[in-house]
C-alpha positions in Angstrom: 171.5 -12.1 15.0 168.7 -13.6 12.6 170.7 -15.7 10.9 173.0 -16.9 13.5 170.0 -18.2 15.6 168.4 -19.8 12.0 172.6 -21.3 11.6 172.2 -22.6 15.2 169.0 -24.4 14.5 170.1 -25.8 11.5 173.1 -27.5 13.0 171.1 -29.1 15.8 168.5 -30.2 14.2 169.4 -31.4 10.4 173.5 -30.2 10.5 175.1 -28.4 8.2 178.0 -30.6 6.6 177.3 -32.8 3.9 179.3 -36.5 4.7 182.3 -37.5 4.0 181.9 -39.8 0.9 180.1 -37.0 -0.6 183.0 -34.2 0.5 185.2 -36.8 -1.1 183.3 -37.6 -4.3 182.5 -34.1 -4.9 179.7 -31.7 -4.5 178.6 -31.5 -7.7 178.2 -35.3 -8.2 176.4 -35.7 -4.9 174.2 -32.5 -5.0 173.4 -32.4 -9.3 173.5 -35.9 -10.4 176.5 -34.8 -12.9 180.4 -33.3 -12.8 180.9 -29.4 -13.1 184.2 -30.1 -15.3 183.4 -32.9 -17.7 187.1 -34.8 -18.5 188.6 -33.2 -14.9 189.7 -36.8 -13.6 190.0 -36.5 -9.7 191.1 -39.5 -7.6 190.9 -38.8 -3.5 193.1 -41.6 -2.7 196.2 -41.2 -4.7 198.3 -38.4 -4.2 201.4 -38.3 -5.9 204.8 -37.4 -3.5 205.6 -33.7 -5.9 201.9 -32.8 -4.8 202.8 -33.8 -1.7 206.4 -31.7 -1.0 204.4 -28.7 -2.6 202.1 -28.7 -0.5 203.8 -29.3 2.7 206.4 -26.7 1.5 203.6 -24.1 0.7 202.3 -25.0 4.6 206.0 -24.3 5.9 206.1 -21.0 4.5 
């Protein structure tokens, strides 16, 4: 009950999600100033169409 009164008051006050340029640059950049995986390239806006059917086919399931 504690904590889901302390959750509650977090939300409304500060909130709980970090923004969306952050969620898409990644935690660890936005949080620690440096990337968990050094040489892990990640780009948000290109997805290639393989990724794609996977992924919609593992959805489908």
């Amino acid at each position: 009950i504690a904590s889901a009164i302390f959750w509650g008051v977090l939300k409304a006050t500060v909130g709980i999600r970090v923004s969306e340029e952050d969620e898409l640059m990644g935690l660890d950049i936005a949080e620690h100033g440096m990337e968990a995986y050094s040489g892990f390239v990640k780009d948000a806006d290109v997805e290639s169409s393989d990724t794609a059917a996977a992924a919609s086919e593992f959805v489908n399931q």
